[in-house]
N, C-alpha and C positions, 0 to 999 in steps of 0.2 A: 281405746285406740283401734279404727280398724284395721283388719288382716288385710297384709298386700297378697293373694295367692299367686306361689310362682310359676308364671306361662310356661307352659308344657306341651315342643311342638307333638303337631298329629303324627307324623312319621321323623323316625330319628333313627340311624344304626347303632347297634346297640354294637359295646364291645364286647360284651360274652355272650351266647346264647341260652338264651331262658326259655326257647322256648316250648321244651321237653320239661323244664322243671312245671311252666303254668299248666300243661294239659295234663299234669299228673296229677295237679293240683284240681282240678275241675274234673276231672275222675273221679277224685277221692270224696268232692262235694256232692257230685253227682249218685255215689255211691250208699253217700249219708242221707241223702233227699230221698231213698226209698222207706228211710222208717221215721227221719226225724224231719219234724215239720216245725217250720222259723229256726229262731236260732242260729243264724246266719254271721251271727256276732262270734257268738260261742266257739261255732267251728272254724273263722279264718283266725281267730287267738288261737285256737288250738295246733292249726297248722302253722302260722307264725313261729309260736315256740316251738315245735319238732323242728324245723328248719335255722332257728335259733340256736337248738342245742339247747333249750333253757326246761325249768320243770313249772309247773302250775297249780297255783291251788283255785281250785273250782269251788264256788262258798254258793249256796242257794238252798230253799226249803225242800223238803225230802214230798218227792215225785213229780220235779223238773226235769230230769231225763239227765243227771250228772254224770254216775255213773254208766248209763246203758250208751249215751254219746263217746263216752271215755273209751267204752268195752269197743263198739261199733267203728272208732278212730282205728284201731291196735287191728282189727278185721282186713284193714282194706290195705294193710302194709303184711307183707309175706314176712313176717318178723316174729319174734316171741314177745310173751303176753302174759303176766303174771299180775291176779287179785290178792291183797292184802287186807284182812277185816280188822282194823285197829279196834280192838278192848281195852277194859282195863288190865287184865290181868294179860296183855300181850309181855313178850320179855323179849329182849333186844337181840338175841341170838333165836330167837323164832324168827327173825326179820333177815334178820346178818348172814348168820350160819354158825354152827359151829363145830369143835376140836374132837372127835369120835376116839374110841380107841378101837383099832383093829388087833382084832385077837389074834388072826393067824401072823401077820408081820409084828406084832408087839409093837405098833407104834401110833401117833394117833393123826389120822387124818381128817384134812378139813372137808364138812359136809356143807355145801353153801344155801344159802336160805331162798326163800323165794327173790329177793332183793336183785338176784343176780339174773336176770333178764334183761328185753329192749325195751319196751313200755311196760312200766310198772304202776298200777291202779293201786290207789291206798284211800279206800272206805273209810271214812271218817276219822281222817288224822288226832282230831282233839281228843278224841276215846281214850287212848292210850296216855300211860304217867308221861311227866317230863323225859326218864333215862331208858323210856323207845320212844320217842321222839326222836332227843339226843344222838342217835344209832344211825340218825340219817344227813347228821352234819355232813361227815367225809363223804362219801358216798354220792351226797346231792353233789358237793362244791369240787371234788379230785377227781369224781369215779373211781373210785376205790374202796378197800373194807380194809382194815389190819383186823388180822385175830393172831391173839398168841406172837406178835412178832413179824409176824409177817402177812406183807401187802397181799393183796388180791385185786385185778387190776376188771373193771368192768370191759363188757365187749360192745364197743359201739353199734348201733348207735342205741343212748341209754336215756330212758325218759321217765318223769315221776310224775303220775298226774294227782293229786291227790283231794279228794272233797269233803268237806266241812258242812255241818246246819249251823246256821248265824243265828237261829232262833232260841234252840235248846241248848240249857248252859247247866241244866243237872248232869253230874256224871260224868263233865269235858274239864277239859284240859287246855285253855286257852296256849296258843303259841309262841312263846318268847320271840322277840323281834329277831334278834339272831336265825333263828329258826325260816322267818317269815323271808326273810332276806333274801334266803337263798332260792326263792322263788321267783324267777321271769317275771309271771304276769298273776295277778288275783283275777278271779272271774268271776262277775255276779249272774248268776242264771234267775231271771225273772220268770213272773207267771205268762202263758202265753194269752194273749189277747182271744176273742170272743169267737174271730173266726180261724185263728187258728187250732180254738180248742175242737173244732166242728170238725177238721181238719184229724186230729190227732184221733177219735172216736171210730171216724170213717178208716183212716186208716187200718185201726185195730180191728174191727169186722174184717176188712177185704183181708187181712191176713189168716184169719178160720183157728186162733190158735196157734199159728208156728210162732218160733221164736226169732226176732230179730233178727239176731246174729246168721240165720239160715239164709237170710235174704242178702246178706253182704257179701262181694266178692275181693278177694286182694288185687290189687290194680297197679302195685310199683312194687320191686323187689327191696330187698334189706340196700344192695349194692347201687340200688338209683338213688335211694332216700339220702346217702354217704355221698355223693357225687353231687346231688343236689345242695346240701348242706355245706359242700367247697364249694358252691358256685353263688352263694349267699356271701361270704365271706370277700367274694371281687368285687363287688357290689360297692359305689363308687359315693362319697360322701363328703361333699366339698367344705373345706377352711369353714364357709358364712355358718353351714349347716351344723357344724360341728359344735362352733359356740353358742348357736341358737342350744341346743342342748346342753350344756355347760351354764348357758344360763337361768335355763328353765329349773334345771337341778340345785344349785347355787343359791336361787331365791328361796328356796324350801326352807334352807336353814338359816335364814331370820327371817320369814314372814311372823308378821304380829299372832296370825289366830294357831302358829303351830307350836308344840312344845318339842315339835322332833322332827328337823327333815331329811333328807335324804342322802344317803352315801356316796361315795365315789362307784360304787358298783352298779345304780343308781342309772349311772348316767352310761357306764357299759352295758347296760340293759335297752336302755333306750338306744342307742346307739344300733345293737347287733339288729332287735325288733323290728326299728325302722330299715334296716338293709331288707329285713326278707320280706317286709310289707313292699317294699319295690319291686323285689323279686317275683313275686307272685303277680304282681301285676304286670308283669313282663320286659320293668324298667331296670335300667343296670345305673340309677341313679337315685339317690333317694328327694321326696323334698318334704319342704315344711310341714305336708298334708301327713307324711308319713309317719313325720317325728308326735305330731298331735297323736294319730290314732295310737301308737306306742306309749303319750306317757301316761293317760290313766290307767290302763292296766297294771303298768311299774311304778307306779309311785304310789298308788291308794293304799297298800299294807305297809307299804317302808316310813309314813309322816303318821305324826301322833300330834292331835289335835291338842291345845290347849283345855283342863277340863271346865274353864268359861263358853270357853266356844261350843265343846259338846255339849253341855248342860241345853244351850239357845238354839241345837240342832242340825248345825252345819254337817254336814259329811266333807270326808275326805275329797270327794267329787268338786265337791261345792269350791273348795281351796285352792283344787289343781286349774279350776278352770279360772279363776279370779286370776293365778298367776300369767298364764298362757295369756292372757287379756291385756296383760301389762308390759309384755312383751315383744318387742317389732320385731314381726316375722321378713327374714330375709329374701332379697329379692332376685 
């Protein structure tokens, strides 16, 4: 079936003003393009989901630049910034925090873990057993921790970026779908191509040694990121739009080549995604172009292939984009 794309005039007034959010947002790109080269994909998913509110798992072979992008993201927002190295032998109150006893008061207080920051980097989530994993259900889906009884409530704005090797499976802990769920977007970091590895090399000389991170400057405060993040949420998504989503989500769970598709959250995903994919472009409307780029990221970890179908090769990719194809895009 061809795509109708929906005509989008050249100048329109916009009902909210975006356009403090986009030059923040092109600072912060502008910010990344002094150490990381391509990846251009990588980082407006990344800012997507900040402005989403949602958390990411970042999945690529080890020295695509997962983490250093991750660290270099948390740089350019005047914000806190906390690394987590998942093991095996982590335990979930390494992660959480926990219940101390104070000697001088005789009583015991709570000591909070590294968890309770605004961007939170978690190095190789599969490392670690199922019951720290587990430790980050509440926490991803409420913003919040209980210990002992009582809540502890996260301080926005709060983000989980966490990276995985899809390669190496001694040692790991693959992720219950529950788990994977509660994930916005999955992000695959490929190799970079020929010139931009010439690219990457050059870079590292003109730097003499420094570190990254000394080249990064913060460009938005905690208080604009928060303001930005309302102003996603106006972000205007009409009746046709809606269903076109609903529908794209809806086919998941009977297509023939899957054994498992996707939830209602699913489609709340795709939904918030495509608002700030508007937003960033400096639209206060989303369209069908928006809702595409949204739903690979959110549906490739939420569908489970039939194991006919993996056996013969298909990818999750391969699935999402057969349904999209099936689908009349509104106009």
């Amino acid at each position: 079936m061809e795509n109708q794309e929906q005509h989008i005039p050249e100048s329109f007034e916009s009902r909210i003003d975006l356009s403090g959010l986009k030059i923040a947002v092109d600072k912060i790109k502008k910010q990344l393009e002094k150490v990381i080269v391509g990846q251009e994909e990588f980082i407006e998913l990344l800012l997507v989901s900040l402005l989403s509110r949602g958390h990411v798992l970042i999945e690529g072979v080890p020295g695509v630049a997962k983490t250093v992008t991750a660290k270099l993201l948390s740089k350019t927002i005047d914000t806190e910034f906390n690394r987590i190295q998942f093991t095996p032998d982590l335990m979930p109150s390494d992660v959480l925090g926990t219940s101390v006893l104070n000697i001088k008061s005789s009583e015991f207080e709570f000591k909070p873990g590294p968890i309770f920051s605004n961007l939170v980097l978690i190095d190789e989530i599969n490392r670690s057993p199922a019951k720290t994993q587990a430790a980050l259900f509440e926490v991803m889906e409420e913003r919040q921790v209980t210990i002992d009884g009582n809540k502890y409530k996260m301080k926005p704005p709060f983000m989980v970026l966490a990276t995985q090797n899809p390669i190496e499976q001694e040692g790991t802990y693959a992720l219950p779908e529950a788990q994977l769920d509660r994930f916005l977007f999955k992000i695959h970091v490929g190799y970079p191509n020929l010139e931009e590895e010439v690219k990457i090399i050059q870079s590292f000389n003109e730097r003499k040694g420094k570190q990254p991170e000394t080249l990064i400057e913060s460009v938005i405060s905690e208080k604009e990121l928060l303001e930005y993040e309302s102003k996603v949420y106006d972000v205007l998504v009409e009746e046709k739009v809606v269903k076109y989503i609903a529908e794209i989500v809806t086919s998941t769970r009977n297509h023939p080549h899957l054994y498992l598709g996707a939830s209602p959250r699913a489609s709340l995903a795709v939904y918030m995604a495509s608002k700030a994919f508007a937003a960033i472009s400096g639209r206060d409307f989303v369209t069908p172009d928006d809702v595409k780029k949204s739903i690979y990221p959110v549906l490739r970890h939420r569908i489970i292939l039939t194991p006919e179908r993996e056996m013969e090769g298909i990818t999750p990719d391969k699935v999402i984009e057969m349904i999209i194809q099936s689908i009349e895009v509104p106009r």
